[in-house]
Jmol script that loads the backbone (N, CA, C; Angstrom):
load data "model"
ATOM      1  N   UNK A   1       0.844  -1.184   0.000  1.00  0.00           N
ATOM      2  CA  UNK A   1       0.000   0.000   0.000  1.00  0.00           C
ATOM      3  C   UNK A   1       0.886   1.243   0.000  1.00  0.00           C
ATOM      4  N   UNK A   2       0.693   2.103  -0.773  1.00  0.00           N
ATOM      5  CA  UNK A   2       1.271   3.606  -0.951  1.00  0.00           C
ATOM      6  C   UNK A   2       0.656   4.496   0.282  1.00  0.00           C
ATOM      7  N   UNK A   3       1.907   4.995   0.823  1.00  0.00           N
ATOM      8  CA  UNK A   3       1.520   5.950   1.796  1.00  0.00           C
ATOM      9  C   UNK A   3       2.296   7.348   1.628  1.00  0.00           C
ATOM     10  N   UNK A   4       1.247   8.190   1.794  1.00  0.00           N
ATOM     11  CA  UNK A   4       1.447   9.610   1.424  1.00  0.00           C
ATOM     12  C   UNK A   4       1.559  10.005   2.846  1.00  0.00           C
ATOM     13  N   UNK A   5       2.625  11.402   2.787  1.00  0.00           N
ATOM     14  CA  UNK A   5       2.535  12.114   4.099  1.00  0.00           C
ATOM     15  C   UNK A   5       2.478  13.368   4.099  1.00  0.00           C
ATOM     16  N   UNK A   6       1.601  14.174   4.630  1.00  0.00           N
ATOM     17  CA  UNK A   6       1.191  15.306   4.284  1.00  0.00           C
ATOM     18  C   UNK A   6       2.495  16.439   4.691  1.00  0.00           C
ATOM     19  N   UNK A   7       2.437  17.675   3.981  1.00  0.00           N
ATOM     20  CA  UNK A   7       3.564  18.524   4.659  1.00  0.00           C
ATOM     21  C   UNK A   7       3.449  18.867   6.099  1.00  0.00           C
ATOM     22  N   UNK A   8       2.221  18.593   6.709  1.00  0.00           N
ATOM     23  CA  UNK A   8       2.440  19.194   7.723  1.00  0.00           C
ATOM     24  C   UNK A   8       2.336  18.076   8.698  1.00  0.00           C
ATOM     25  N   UNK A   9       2.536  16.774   8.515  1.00  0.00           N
ATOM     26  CA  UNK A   9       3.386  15.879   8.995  1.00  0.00           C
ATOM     27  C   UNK A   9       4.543  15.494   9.501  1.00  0.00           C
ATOM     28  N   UNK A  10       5.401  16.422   7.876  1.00  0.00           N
ATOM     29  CA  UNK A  10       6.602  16.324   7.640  1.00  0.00           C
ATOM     30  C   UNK A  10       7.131  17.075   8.660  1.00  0.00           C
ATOM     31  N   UNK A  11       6.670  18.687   8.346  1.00  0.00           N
ATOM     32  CA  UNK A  11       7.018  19.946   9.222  1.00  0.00           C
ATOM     33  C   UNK A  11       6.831  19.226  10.813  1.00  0.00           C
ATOM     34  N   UNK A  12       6.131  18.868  11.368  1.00  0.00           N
ATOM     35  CA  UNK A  12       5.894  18.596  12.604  1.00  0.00           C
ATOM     36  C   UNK A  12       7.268  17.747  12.719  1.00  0.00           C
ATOM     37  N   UNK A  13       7.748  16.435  12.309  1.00  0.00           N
ATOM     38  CA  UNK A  13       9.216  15.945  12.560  1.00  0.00           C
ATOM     39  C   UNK A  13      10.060  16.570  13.189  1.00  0.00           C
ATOM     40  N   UNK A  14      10.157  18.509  12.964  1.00  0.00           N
ATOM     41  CA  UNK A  14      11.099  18.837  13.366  1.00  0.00           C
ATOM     42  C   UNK A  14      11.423  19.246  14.708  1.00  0.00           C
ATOM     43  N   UNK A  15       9.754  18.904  15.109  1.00  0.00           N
ATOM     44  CA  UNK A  15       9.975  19.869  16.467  1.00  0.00           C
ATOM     45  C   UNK A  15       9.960  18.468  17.466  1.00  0.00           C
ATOM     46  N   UNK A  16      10.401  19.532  18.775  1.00  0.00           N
ATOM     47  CA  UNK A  16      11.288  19.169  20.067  1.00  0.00           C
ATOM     48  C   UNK A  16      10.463  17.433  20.078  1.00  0.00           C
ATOM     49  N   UNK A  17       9.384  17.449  20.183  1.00  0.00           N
ATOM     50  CA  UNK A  17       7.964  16.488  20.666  1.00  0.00           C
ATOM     51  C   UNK A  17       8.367  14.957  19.747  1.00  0.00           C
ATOM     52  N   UNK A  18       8.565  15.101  18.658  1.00  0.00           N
ATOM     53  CA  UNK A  18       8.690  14.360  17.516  1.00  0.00           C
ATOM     54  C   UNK A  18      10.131  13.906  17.381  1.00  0.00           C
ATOM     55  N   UNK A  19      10.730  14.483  17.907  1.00  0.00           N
ATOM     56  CA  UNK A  19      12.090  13.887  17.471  1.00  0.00           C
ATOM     57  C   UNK A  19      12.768  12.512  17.530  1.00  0.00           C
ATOM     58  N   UNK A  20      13.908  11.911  17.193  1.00  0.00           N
ATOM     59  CA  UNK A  20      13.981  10.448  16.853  1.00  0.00           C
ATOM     60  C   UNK A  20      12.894  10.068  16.002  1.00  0.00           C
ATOM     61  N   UNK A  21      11.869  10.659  15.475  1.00  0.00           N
ATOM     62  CA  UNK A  21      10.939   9.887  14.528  1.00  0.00           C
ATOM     63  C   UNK A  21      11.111   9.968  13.390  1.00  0.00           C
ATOM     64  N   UNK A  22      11.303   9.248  12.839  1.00  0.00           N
ATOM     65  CA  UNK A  22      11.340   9.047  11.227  1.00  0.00           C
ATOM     66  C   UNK A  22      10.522   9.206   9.888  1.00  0.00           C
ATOM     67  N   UNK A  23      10.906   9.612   8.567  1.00  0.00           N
ATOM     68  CA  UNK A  23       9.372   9.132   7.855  1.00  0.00           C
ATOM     69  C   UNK A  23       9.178   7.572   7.795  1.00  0.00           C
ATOM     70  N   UNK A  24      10.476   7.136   7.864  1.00  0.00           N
ATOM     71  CA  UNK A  24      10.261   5.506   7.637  1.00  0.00           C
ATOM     72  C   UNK A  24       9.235   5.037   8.577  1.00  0.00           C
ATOM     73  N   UNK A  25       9.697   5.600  10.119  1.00  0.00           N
ATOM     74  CA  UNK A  25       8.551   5.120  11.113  1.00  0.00           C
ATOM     75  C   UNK A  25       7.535   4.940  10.656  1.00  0.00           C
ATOM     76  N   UNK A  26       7.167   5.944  10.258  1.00  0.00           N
ATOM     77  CA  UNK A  26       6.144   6.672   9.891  1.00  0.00           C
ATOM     78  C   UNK A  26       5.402   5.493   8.797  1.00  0.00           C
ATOM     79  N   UNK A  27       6.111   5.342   7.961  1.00  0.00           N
ATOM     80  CA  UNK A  27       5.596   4.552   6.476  1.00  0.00           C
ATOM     81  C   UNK A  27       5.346   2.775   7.240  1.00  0.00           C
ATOM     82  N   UNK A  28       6.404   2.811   8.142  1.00  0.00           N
ATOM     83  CA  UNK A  28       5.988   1.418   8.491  1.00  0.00           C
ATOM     84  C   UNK A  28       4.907   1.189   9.562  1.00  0.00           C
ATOM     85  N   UNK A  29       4.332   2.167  10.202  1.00  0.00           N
ATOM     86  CA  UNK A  29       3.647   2.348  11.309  1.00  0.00           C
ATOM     87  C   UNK A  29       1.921   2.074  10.015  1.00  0.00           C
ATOM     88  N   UNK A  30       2.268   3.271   9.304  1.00  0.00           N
ATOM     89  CA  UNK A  30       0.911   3.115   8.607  1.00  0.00           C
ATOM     90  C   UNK A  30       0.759   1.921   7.605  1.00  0.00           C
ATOM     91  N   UNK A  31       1.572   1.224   7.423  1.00  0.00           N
ATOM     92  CA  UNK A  31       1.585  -0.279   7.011  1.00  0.00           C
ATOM     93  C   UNK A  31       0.817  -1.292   7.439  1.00  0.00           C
ATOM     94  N   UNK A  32       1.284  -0.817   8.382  1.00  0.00           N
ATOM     95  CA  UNK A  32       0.415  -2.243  10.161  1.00  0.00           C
ATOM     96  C   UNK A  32      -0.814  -1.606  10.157  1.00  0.00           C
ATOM     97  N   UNK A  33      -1.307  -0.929   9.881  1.00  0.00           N
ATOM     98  CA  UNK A  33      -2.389  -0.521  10.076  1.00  0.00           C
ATOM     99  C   UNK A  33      -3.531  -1.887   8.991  1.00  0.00           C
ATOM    100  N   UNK A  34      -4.173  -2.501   9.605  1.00  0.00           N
ATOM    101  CA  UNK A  34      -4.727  -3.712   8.833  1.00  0.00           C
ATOM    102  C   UNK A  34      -6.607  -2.881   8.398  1.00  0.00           C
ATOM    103  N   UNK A  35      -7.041  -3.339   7.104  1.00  0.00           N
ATOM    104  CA  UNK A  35      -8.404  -2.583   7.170  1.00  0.00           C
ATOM    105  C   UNK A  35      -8.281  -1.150   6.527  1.00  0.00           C
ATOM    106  N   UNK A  36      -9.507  -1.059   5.912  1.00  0.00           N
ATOM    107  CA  UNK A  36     -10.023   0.202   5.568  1.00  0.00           C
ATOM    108  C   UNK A  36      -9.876   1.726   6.243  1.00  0.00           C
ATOM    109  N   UNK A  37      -9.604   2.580   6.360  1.00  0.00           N
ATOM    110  CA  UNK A  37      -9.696   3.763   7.156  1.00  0.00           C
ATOM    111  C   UNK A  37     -10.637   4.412   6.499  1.00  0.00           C
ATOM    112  N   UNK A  38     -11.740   4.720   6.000  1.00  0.00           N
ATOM    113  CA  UNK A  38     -12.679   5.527   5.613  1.00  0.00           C
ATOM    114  C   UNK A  38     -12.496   7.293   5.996  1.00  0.00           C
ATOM    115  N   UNK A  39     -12.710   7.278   7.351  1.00  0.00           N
ATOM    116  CA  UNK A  39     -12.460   8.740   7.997  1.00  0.00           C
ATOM    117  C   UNK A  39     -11.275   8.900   8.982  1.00  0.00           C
ATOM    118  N   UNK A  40     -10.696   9.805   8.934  1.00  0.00           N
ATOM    119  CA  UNK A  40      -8.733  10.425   9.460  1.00  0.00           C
ATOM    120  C   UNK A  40      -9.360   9.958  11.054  1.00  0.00           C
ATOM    121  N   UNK A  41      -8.583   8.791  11.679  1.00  0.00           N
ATOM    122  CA  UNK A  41      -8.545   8.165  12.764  1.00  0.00           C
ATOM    123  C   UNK A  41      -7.471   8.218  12.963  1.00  0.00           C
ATOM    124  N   UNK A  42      -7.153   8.595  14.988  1.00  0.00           N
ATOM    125  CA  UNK A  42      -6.105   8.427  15.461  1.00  0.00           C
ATOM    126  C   UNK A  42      -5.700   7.163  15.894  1.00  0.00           C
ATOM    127  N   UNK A  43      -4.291   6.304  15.344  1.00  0.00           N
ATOM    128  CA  UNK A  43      -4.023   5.420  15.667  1.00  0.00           C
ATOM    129  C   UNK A  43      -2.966   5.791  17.035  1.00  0.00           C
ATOM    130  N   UNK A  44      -2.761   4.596  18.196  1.00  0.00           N
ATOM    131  CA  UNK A  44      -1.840   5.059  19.134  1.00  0.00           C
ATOM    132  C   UNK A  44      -0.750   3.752  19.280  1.00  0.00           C
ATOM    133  N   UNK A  45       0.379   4.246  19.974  1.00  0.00           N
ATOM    134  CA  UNK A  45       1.317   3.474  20.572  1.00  0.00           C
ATOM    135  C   UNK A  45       2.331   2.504  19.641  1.00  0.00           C
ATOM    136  N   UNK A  46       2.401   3.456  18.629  1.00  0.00           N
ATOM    137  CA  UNK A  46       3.788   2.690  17.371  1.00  0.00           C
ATOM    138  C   UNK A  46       5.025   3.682  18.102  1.00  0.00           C
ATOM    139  N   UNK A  47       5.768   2.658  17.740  1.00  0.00           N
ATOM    140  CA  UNK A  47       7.245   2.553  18.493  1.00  0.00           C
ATOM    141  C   UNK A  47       8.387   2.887  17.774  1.00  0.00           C
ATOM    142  N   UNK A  48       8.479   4.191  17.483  1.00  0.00           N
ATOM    143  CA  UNK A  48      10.215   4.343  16.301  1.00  0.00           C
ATOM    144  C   UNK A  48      11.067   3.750  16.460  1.00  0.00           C
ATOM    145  N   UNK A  49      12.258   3.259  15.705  1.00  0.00           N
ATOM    146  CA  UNK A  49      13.216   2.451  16.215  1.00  0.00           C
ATOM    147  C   UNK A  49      13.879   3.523  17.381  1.00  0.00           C
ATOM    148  N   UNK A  50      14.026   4.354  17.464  1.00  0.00           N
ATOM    149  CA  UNK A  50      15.031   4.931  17.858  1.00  0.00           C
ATOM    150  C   UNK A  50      14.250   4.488  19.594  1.00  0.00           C
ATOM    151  N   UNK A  51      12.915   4.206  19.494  1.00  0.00           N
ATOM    152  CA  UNK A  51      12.271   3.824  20.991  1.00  0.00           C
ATOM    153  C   UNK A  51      11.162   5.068  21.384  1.00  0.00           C
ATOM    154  N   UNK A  52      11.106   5.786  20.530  1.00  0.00           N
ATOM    155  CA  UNK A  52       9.913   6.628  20.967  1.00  0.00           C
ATOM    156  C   UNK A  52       8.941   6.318  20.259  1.00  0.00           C
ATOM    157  N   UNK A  53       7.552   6.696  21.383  1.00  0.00           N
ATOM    158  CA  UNK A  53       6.600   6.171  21.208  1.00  0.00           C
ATOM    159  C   UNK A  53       5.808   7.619  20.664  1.00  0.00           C
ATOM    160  N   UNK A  54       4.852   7.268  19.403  1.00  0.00           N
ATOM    161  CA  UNK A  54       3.840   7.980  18.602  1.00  0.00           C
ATOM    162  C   UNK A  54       2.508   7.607  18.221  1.00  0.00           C
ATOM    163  N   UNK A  55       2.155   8.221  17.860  1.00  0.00           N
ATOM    164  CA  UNK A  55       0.620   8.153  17.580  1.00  0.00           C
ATOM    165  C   UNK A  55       0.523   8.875  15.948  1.00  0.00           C
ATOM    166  N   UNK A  56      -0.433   8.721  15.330  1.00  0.00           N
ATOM    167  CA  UNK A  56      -0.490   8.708  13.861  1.00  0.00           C
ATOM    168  C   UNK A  56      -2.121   8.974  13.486  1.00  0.00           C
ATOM    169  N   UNK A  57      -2.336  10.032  12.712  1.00  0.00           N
ATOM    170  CA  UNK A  57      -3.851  10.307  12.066  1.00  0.00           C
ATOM    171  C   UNK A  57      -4.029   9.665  10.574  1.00  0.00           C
ATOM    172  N   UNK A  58      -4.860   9.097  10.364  1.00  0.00           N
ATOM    173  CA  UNK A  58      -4.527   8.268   9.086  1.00  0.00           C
ATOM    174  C   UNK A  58      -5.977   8.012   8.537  1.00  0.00           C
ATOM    175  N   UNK A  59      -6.096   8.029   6.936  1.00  0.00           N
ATOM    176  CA  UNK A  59      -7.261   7.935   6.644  1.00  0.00           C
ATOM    177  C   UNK A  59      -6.952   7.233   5.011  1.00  0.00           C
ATOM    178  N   UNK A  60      -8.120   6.695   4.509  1.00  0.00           N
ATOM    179  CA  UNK A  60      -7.375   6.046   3.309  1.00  0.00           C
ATOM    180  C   UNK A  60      -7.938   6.902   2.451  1.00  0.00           C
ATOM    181  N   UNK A  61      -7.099   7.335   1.304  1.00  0.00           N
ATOM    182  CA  UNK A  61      -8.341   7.831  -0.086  1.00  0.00           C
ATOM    183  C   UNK A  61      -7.311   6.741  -0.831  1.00  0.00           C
ATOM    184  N   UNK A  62      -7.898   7.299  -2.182  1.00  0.00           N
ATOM    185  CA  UNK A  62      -7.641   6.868  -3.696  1.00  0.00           C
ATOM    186  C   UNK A  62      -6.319   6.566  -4.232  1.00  0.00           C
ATOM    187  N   UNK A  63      -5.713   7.372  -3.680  1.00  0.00           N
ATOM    188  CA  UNK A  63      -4.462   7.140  -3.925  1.00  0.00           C
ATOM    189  C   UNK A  63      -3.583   6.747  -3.048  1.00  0.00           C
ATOM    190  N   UNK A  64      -3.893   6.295  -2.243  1.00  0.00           N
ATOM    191  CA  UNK A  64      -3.281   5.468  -1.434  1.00  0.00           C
ATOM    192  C   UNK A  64      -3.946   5.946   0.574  1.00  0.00           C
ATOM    193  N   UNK A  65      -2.993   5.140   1.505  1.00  0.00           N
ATOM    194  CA  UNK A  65      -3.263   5.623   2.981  1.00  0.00           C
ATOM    195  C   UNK A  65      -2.285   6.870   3.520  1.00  0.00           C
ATOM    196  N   UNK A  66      -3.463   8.204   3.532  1.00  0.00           N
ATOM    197  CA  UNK A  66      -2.711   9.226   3.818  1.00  0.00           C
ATOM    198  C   UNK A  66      -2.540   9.373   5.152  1.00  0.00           C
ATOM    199  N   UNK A  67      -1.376   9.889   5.631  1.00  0.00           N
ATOM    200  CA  UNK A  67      -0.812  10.176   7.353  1.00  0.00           C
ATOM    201  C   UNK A  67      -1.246  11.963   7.199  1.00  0.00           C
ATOM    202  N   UNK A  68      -2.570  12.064   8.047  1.00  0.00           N
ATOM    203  CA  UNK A  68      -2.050  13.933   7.984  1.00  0.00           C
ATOM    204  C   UNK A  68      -1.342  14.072   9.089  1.00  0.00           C
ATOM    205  N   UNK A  69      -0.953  13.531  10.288  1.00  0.00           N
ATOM    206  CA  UNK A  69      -0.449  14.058  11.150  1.00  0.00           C
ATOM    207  C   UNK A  69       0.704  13.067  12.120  1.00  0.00           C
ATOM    208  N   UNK A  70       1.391  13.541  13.026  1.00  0.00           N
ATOM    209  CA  UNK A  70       1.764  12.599  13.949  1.00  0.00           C
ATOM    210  C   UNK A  70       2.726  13.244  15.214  1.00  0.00           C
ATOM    211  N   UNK A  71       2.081  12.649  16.004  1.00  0.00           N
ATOM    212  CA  UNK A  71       2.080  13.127  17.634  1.00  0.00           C
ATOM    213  C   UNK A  71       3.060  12.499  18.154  1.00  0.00           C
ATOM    214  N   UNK A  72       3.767  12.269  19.407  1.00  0.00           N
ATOM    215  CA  UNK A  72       5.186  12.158  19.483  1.00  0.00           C
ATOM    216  C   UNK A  72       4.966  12.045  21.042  1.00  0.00           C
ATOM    217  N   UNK A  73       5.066  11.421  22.298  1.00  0.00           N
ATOM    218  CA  UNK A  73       4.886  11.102  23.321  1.00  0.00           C
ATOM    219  C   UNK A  73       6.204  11.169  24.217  1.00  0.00           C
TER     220      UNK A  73
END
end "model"
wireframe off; spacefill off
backbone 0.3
color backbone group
């Protein structure tokens, strides 16, 4: 499955909250995600390698499962 990540996904990476997180995380987090997403649901408790723990908004369209967001614990 193709996963898109929105810019302001991306932009969020940089700050203090997010850090150690990856886009890879990111791409492999919304992978595992098993099933349809119809409407932008918060998924919780994926694990970056680096060991921090995130959370992920994710919804499917047409062109693949888009990430608009991601939160950083």
């Amino acid at each position: 499955m193709r996963v898109i990540i929105t810019e302001h996904a991306r932009k969020r990476l940089k700050a203090p909250r997010q850090d150690d997180i990856t886009v890879e995380d990111i791409i492999n987090a919304a992978q595992k995600i098993p099933g349809h997403i119809p409407t932008a649901t918060r998924f919780r408790g994926f694990f970056a390698r680096s060991g921090r723990v995130f959370d992920i908004v994710a919804k499917d369209i047409t062109a693949g499962r888009l990430v608009i967001t991601v939160i950083g614990k």
